[in-house]
Structure formats: C-alpha cells, structure tokens
Backbone as a chain_set.jsonl record, in Angstrom:
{"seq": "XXXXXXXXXXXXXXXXXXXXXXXXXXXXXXXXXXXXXXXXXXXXXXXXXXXXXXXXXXXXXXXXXXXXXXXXXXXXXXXXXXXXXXXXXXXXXXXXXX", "coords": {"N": [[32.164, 149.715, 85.071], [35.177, 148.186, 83.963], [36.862, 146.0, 85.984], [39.726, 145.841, 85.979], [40.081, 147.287, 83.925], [39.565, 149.939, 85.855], [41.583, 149.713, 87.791], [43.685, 150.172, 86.437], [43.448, 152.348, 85.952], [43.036, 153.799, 88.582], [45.781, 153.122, 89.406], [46.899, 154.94, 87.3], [46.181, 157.623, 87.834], [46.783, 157.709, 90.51], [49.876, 157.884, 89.81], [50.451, 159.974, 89.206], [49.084, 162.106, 90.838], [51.443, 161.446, 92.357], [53.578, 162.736, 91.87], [53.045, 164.831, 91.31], [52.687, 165.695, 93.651], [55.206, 165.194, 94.276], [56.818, 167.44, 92.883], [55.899, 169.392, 94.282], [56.716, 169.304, 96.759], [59.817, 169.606, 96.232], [59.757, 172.246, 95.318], [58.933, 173.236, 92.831], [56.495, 172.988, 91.658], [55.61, 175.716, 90.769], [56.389, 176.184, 88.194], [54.783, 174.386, 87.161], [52.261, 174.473, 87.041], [50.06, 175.97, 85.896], [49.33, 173.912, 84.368], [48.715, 171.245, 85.439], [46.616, 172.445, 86.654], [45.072, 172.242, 84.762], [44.704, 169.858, 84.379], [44.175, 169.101, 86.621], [41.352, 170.146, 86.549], [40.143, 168.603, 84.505], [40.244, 165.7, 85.537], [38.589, 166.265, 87.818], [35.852, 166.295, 86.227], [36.304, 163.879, 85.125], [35.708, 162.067, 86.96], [33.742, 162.915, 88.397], [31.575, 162.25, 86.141], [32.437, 159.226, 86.832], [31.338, 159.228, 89.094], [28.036, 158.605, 89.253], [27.779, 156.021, 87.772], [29.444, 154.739, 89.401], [30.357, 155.186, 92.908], [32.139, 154.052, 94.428], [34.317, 153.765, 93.145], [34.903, 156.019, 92.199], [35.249, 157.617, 94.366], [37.769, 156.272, 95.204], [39.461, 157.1, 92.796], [39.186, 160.098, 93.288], [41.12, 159.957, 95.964], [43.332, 158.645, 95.112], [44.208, 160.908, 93.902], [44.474, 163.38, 95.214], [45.599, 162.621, 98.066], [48.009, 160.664, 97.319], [50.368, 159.182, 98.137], [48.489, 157.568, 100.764], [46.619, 156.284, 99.425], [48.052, 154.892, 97.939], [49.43, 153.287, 100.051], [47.138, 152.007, 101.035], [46.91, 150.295, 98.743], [49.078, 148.758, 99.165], [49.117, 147.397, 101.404], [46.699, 146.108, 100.935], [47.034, 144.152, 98.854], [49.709, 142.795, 100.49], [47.949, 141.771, 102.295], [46.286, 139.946, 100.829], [48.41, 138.08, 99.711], [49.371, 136.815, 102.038], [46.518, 135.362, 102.921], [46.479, 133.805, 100.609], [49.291, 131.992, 100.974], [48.81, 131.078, 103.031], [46.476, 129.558, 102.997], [47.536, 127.446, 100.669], [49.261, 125.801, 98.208], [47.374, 126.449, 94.974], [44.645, 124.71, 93.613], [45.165, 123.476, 91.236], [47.401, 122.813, 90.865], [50.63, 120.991, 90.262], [52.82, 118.809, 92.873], [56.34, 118.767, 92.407]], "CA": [[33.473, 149.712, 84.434], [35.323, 146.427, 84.12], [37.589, 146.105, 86.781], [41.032, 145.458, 85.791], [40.379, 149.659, 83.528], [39.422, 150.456, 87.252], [42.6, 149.662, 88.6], [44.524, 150.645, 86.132], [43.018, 154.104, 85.632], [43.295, 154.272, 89.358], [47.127, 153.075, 89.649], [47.594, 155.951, 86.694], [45.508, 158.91, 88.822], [47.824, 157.793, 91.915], [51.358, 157.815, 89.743], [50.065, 161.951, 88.616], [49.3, 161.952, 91.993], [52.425, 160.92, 93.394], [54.383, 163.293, 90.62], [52.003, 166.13, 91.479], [53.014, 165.925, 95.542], [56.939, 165.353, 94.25], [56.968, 168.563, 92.268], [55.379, 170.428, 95.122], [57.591, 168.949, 97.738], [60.582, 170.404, 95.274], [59.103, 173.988, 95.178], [59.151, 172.811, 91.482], [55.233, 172.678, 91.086], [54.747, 176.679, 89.99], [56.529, 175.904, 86.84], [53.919, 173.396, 86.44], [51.247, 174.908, 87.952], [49.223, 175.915, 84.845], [49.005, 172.246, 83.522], [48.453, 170.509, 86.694], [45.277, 173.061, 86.868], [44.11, 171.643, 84.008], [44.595, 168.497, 84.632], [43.102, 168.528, 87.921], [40.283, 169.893, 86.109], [39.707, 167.089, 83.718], [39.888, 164.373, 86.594], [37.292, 165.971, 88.094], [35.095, 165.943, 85.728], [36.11, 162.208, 85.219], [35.404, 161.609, 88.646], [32.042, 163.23, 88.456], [31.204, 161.3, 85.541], [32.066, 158.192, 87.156], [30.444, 158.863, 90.099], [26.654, 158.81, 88.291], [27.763, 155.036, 87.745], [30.461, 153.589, 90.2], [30.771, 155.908, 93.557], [33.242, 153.804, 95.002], [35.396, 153.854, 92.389], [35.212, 157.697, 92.132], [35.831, 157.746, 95.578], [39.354, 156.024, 94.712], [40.32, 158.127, 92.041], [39.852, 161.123, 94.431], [41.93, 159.768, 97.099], [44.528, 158.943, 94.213], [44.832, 161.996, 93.05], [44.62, 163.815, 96.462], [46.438, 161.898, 98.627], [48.145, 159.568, 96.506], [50.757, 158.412, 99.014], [47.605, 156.819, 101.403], [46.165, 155.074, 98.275], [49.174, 153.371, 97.511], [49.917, 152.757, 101.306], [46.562, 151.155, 101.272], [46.896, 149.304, 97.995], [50.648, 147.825, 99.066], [48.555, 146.744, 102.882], [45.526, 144.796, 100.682], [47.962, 143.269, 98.26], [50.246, 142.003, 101.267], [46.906, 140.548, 102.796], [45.89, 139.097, 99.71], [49.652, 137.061, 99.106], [49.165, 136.148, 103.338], [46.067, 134.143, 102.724], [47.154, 132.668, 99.547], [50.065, 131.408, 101.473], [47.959, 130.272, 104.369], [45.722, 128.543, 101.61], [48.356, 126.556, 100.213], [49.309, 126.008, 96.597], [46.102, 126.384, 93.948], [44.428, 123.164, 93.793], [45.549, 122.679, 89.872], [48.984, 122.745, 90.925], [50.825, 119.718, 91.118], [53.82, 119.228, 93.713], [57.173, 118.393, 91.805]], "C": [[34.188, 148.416, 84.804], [36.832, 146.482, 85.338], [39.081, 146.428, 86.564], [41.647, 147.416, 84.716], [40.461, 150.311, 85.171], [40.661, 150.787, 87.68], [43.756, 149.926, 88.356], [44.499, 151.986, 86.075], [43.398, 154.559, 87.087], [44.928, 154.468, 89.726], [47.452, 154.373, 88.564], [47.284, 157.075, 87.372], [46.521, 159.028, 90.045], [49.325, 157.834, 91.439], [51.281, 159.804, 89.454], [49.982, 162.472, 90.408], [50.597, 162.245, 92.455], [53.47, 162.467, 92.608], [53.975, 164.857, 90.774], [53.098, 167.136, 93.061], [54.559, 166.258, 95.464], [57.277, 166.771, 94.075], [56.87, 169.974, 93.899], [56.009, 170.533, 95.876], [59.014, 169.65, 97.425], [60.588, 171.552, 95.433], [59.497, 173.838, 93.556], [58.21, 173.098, 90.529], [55.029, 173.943, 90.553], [54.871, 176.539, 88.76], [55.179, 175.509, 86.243], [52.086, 173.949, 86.526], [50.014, 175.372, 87.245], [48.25, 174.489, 84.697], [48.705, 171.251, 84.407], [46.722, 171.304, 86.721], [44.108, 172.7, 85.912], [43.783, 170.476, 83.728], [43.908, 168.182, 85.659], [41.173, 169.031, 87.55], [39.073, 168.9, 85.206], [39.227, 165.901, 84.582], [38.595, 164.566, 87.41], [36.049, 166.009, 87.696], [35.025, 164.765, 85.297], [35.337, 162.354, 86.376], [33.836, 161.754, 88.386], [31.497, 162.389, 87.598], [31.012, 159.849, 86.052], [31.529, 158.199, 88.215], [28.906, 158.491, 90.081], [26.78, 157.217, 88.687], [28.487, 153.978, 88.996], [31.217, 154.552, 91.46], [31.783, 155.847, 94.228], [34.261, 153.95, 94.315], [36.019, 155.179, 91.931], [36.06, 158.041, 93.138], [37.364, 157.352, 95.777], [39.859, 156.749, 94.25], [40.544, 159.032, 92.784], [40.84, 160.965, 95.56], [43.378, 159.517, 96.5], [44.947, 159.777, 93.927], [45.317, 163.109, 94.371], [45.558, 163.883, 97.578], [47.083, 160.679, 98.296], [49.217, 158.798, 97.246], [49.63, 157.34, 99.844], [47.369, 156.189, 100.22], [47.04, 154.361, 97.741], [49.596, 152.624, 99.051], [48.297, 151.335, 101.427], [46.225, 150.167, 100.391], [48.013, 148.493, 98.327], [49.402, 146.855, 100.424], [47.099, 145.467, 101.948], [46.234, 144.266, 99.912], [48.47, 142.44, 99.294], [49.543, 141.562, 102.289], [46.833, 139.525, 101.857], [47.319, 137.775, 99.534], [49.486, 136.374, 101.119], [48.348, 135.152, 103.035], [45.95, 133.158, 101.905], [48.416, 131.498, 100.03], [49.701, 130.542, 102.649], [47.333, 129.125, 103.757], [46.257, 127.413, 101.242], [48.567, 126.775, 98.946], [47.863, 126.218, 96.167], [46.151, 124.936, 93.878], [44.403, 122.612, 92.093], [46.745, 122.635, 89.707], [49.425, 121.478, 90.956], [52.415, 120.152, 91.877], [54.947, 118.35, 92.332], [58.055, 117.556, 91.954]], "O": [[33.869, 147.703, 85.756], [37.744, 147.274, 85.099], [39.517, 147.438, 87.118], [42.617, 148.174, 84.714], [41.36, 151.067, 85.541], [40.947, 151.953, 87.95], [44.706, 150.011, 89.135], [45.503, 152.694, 86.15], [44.042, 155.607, 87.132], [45.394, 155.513, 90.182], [48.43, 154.999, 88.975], [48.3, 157.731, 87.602], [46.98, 160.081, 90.49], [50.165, 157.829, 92.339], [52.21, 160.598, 89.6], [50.847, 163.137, 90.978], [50.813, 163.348, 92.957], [54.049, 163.11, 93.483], [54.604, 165.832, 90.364], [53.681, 168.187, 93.329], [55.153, 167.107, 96.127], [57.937, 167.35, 94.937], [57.534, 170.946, 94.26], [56.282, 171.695, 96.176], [59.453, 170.313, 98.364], [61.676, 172.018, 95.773], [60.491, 174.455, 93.176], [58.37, 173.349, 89.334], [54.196, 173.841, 89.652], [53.896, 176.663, 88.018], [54.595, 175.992, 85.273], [51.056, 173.584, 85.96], [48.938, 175.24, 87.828], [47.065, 174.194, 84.847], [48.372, 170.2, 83.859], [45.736, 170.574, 86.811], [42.884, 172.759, 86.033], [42.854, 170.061, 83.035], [43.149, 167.216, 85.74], [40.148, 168.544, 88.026], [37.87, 168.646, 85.244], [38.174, 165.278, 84.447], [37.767, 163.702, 87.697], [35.121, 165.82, 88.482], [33.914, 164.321, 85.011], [34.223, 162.877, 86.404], [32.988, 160.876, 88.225], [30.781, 161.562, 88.163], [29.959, 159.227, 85.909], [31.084, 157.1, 88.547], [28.55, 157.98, 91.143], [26.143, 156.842, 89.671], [28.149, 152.849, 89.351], [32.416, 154.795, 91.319], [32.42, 156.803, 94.672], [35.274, 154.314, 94.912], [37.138, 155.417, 91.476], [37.176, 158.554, 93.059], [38.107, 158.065, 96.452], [40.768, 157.333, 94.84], [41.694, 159.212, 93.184], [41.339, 161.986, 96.033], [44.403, 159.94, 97.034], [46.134, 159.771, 93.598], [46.458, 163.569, 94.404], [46.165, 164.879, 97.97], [46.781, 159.657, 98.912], [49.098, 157.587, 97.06], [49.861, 156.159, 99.588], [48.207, 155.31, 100.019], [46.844, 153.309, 97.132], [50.038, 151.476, 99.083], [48.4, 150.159, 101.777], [45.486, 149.246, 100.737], [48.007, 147.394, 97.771], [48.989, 145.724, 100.163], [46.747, 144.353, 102.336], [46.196, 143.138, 100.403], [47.955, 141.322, 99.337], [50.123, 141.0, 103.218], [47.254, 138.383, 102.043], [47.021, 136.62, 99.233], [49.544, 135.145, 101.158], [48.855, 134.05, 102.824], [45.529, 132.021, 102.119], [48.477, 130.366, 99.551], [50.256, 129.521, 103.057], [47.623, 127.948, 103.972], [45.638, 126.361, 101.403], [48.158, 127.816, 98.432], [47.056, 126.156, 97.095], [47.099, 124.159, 93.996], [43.796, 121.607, 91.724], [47.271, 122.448, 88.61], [48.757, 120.685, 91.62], [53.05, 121.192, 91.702], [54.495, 117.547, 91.516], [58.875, 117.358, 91.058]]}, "num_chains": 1, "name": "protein.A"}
C-alpha cells in the first residue's frame, strides 16, 4: 500500500479512535454502542486483510483504533524527531540564503 493511503487511513482509524474513547469517557458510548460494533467489526476485517500483505501496518491500525491516544503520542514524538534533525541538518541544499 503506498504510503502516504497508509498514513492517512491510519491518522483516520486513530481520529474514530480518539472519538470512540471520548464517547466512552462521557458515559455517552451506549447510545452509540450498536454502530461502533459495527464498525469495529469492519476494521477488523480491514486489518486482517491488510495483514496478508503489510503486518506492520496492520499492526498500526490496531493500535489506532485501540489505543488511539499512544498512537498519536507516538506519531507527535517521531514527527518532533524528524523537525530536530532537519534543524540540526540545516536548510535543504536547494535552498538559497536571502
């Protein structure tokens, strides 16, 4: 799967996620509690599907959907590596200075 669906499919699994945990946190979720059941059934038959091809990336979605606070705690922590050694780096070397 091409990366950039990856990461979006995963950032959408972790906002249901996040929306899932709110509700529940509420005492909000029985309302919902049907449609969430069938939704969590769908994902995991995504999941399973993509696991056949791309285990790590399954392995995401589940942790999105699961614990979707940690999967964003650990997407904000590799993002604010990623902008560290860019900054360590220096500008991009097709930059010019002004």
């Amino acid at each position: 799967m091409d990366s950039d669906i990856a990461k979006l499919l995963t950032d959408f699994v972790e906002k249901v996620g996040l929306l899932r945990r709110d509700l529940q946190q509420k005492k909000e979720l029985e309302k919902y509690e049907a449609r969430f059941a069938r939704i969590e059934q769908k994902f995991s038959a995504l999941a399973e599907r993509i696991s056949r091809d791309d285990p790590d990336l399954a392995k995401a979605l589940r942790t999105a959907w699961q614990l979707p606070a940690r999967s964003l705690a650990f997407r904000n922590k590799d993002h604010q590596d990623k902008l560290k050694a860019e900054a360590a780096s220096g500008p991009p070397p097709d930059s010019e200075p002004e």
